[in-house]
C-alpha positions in Angstrom: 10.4 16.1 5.4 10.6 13.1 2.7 9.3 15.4 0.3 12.5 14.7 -1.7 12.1 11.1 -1.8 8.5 11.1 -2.9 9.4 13.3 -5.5 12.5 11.2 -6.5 10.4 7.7 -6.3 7.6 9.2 -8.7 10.3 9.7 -11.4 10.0 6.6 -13.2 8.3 3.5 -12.3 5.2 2.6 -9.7 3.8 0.1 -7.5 1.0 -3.2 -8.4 -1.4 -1.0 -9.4 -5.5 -3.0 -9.6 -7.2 -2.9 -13.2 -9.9 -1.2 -13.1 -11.9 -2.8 -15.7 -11.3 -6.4 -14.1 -11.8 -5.4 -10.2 -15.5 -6.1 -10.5 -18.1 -7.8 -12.7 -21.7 -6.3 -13.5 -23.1 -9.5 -13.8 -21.9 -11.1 -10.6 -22.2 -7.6 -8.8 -24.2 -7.7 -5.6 -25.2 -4.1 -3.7 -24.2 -3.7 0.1 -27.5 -4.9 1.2 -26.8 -7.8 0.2 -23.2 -8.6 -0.1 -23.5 -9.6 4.1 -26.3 -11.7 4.1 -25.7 -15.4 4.5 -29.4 -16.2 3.4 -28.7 -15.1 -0.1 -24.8 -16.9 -0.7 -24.8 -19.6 -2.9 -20.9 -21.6 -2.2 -20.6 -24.7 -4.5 -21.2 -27.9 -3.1 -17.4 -28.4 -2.9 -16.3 -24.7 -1.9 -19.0 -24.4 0.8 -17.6 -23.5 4.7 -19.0 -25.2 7.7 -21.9 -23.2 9.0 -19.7 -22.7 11.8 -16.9 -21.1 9.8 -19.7 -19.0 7.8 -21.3 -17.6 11.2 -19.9 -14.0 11.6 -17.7 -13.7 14.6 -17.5 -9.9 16.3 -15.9 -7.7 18.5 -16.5 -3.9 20.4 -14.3 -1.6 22.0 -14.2 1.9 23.1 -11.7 4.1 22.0 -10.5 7.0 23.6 -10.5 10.1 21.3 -7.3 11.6 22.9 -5.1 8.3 23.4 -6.8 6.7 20.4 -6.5 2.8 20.4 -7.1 -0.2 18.4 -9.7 -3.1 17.7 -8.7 -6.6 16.6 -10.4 -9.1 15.4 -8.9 -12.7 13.5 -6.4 -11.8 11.4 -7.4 -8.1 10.9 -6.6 -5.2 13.4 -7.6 -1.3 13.0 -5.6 1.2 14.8 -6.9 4.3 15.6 -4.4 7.2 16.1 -4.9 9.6 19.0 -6.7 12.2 17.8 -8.6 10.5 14.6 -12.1 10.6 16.5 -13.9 13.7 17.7 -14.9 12.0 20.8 -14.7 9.0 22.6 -16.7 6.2 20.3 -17.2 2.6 20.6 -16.1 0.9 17.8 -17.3 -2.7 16.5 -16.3 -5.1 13.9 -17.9 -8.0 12.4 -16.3 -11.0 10.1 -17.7 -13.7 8.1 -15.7 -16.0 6.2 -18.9 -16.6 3.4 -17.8 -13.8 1.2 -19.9 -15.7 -2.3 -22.2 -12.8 -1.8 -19.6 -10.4 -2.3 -18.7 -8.2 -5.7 -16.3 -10.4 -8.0 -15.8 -13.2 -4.7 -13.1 -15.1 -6.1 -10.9 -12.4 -5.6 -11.0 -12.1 -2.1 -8.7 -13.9 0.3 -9.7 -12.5 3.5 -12.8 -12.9 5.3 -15.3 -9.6 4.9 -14.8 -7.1 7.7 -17.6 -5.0 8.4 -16.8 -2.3 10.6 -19.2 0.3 12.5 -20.5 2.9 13.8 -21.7 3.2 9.8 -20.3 6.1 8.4 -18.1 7.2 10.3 -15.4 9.5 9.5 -12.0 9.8 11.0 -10.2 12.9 11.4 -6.9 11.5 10.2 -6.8 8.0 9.0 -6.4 4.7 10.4 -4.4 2.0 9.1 -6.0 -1.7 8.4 -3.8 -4.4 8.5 -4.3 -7.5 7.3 -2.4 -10.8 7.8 -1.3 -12.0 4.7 -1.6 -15.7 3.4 1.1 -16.9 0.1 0.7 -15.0 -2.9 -0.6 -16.7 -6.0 1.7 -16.1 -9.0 1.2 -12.9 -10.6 -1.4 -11.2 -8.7 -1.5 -8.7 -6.1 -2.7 -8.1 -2.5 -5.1 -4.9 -2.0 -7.5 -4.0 0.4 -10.9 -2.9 -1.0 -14.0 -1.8 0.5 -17.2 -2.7 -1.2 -18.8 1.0 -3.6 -22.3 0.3 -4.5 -21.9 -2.9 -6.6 -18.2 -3.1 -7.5 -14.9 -2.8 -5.4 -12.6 0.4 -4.7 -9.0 -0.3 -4.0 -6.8 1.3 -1.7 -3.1 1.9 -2.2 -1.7 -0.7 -0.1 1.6 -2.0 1.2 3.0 -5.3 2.4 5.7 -5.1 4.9 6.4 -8.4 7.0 4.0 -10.3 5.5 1.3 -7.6 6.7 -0.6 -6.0 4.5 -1.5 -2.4 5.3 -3.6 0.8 3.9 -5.1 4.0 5.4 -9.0 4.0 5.7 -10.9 7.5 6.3 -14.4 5.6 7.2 -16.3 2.7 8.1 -17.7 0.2 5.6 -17.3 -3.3 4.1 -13.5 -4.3 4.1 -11.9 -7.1 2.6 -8.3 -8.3 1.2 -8.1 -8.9 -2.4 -5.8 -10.5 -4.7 -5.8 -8.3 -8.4 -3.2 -8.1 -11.4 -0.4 -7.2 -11.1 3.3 -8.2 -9.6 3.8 -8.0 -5.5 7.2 -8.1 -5.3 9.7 -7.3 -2.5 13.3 -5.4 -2.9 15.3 -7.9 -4.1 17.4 -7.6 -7.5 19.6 -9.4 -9.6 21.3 -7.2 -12.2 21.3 -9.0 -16.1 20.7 -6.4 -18.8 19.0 -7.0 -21.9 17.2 -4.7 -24.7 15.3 -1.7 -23.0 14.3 -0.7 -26.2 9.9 -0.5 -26.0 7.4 0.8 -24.4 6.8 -0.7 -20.6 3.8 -0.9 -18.2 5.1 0.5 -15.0 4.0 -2.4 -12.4 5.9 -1.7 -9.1 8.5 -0.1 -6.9 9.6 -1.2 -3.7 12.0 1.0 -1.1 13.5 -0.6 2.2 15.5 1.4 4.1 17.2 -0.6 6.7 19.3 2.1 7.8 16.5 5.0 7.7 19.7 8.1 8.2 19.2 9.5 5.5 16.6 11.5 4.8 15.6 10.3 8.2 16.6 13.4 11.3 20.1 13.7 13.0 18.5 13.0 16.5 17.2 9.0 15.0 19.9 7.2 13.1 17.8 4.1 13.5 14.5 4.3 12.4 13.5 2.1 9.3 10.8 2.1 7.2 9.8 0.6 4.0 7.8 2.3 1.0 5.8 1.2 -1.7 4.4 3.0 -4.3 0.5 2.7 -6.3 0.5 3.8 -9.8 -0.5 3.8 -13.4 1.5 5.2 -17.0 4.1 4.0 -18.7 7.7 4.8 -20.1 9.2 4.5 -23.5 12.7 4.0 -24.6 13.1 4.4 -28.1 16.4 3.4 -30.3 17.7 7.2 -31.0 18.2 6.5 -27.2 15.1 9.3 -26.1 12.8 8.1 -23.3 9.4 9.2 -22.4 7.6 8.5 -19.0 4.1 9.5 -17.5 2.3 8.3 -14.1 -0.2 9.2 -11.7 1.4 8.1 -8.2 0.9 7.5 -4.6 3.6 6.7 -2.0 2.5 4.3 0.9 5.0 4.3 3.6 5.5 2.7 7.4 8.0 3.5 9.4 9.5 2.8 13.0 10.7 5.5 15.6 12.8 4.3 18.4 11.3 5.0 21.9 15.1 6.2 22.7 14.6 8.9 19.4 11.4 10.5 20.9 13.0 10.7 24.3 16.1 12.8 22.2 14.0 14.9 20.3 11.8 15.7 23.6 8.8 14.2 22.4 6.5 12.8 25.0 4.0 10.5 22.8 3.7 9.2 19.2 1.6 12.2 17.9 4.5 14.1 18.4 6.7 12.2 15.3 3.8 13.1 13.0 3.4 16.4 13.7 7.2 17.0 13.7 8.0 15.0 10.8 4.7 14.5 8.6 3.1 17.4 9.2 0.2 15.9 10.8 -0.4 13.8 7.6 0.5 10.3 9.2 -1.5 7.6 11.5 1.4 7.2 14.7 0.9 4.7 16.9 2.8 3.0 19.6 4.5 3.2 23.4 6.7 6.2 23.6 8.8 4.3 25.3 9.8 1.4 23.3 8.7 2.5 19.9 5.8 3.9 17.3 4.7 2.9 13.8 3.5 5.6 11.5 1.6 4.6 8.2 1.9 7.5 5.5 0.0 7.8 2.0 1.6 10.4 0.3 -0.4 11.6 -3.1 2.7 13.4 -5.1 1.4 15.6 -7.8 -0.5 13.6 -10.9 -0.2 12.7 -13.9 4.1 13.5 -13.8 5.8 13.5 -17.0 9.5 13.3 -17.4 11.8 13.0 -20.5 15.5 12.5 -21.2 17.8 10.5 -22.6 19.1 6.7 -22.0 22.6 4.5 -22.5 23.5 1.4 -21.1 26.5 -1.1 -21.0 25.5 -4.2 -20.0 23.2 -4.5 -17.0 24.0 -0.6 -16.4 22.1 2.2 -17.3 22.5 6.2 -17.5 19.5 7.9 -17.2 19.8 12.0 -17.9 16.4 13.8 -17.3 15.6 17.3 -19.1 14.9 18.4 -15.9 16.7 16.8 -13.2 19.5 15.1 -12.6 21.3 12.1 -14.1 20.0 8.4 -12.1 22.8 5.5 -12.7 22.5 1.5 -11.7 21.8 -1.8 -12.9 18.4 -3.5 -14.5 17.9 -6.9 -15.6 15.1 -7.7 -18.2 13.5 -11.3 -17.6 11.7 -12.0 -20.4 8.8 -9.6 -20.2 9.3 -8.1 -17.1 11.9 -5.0 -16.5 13.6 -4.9 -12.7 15.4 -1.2 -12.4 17.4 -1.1 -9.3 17.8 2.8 -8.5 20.6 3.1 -5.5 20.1 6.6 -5.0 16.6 5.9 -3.8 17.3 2.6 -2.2 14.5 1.5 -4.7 13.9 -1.2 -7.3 11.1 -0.8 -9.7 9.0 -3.2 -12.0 7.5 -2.9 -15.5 6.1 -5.1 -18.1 6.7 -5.0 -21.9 3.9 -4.1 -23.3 
């Protein structure tokens, strides 16, 4: 199920993807020993919190392994699917708003969440999210847990103003803003000179009307889905393009109480096992409704090739080895928006 929208989404373009040569510095690196500990942060005169506002705040709760559960804390909240723990576990999280201690600190928005038992490891994943403030111009939201001395990212999605991702384990969590473009789905169709080769930035898919390739038995669930990627695409003037990415597909989606109770399912498990294949974090009250969070890895490193028109703001795509994809695209100075109506997806990309 949704295999056929992955694959179509990874055709051409991708979502804010972090560089990795500017999500941490060496010099400014600080290793996880340290990056909590208030003794050793150093805020400007101007910057610094109140010692209040420094002084990490905390919470514990016990989640049951069967029902699973979720722990919140400020403007962060974990939830645990039923079934992600092997047994019954008391989980605690920790915040501080001093983060100067932190790997490359001006790029975090969020304060540091640092969650425990250490270590652990959850069957299936959970999904952070994080309440998101304005975006700057330009930049990104991620979350990142602190590797060693530098950041790693995690493909993440914003969907009302939330940002989520999937974590598999316990560490040092933050929200970070990186390069990149975090748009949302809407699209105004101009045209210009496609002619170049293009950075693929972003792509964005809301489906407000989820029925197709959503089941027969739930016309209304909805869902938006973002993609994380890196490559590039060509379109040269014999009117040849060539395009190569390495994808994920982040996804959320909401199921109807009155779907489940269609489809004879008695709790939210039962929508990831019957559509994900046990690969989604569902959560929820059977009865009114669940949210499943999906990271889909399509295959790597996809290539495609074909050819290109356009007449005016339209554009005729014809792959070697699929089908032909039609709509409109507007080119805003540097920056190409493609909206694709067969996926219910616009996508971003920069001129390089």
């Amino acid at each position: 199920m949704h295999r056929s929208l992955y694959a179509l989404l990874a055709l051409l373009f991708a979502c804010p993807a972090a560089d990795d040569d500017d999500s941490s510095d060496d010099d400014d690196a600080a290793d996880d020993d340290d990056a909590m500990d208030d003794d050793d942060a150093t805020p400007d005169d101007d910057d610094a919190a109140d010692d209040d506002d420094a002084t990490p705040d905390s919470a514990s709760v016990l989640i049951d392994a069967k029902a699973g559960g979720e722990i919140s804390l400020g403007d962060v909240t974990l939830v645990i699917p039923a079934g992600a723990l092997a047994v019954d576990t008391t989980l605690t999280l920790t915040d501080t708003t001093d983060v100067t201690g932190l790997p490359d600190s001006g790029s975090v928005f969020s304060a540091a969440y640092d969650f425990g038992p250490d270590d652990l490891q959850f069957l299936t994943p959970a999904s952070l999210r994080l309440v998101l403030p304005a975006a700057p111009e330009g930049l990104a939201p991620v979350v990142s847990w602190v590797d060693g001395t530098s950041w790693s990212d995690l493909p993440s999605g914003v969907v009302d103003g939330v940002l989520h991702a999937n974590v598999d384990h316990f560490t040092v969590f933050a929200g970070r803003w990186v390069s990149g473009v975090w748009e949302d789905c809407s699209f105004n169709p101009c045209g210009g000179d496609l002619v170049g080769t293009w950075d693929l930035l972003g792509a964005c898919t809301t489906l407000d009307d989820y029925n197709e390739p959503g089941p027969a038995w739930c016309p209304g669930v909805t869902g938006h889905f973002e993609q994380v990627a890196t490559g590039e695409v060509t379109y040269d003037v014999a009117g040849t393009f060539e395009a190569e990415q390495t994808t994920h597909v982040y996804g959320v989606t909401t199921w109807p109480g009155s779907c489940l109770a269609a489809a004879g399912l008695t709790d939210c498990a039962g929508i990831n096992e019957e559509i994900y294949s046990g690969e989604a974090s569902c959560v929820g009250d059977p009865a009114t409704s669940c949210v499943c969070t999906v990271e889909t890895v399509p295959a790597s490193d996809v290539t495609s090739s074909g050819t290109w028109t356009t007449t005016g703001p339209d554009y005729s795509l014809v792959l070697d080895a699929g089908p032909t994809i039609e709509g409109s695209f507007c080119i805003d100075g540097d920056r190409l928006s493609v909206d694709v109506p067969v996926a219910d997806q616009v996508t971003f990309a920069d001129r390089r």
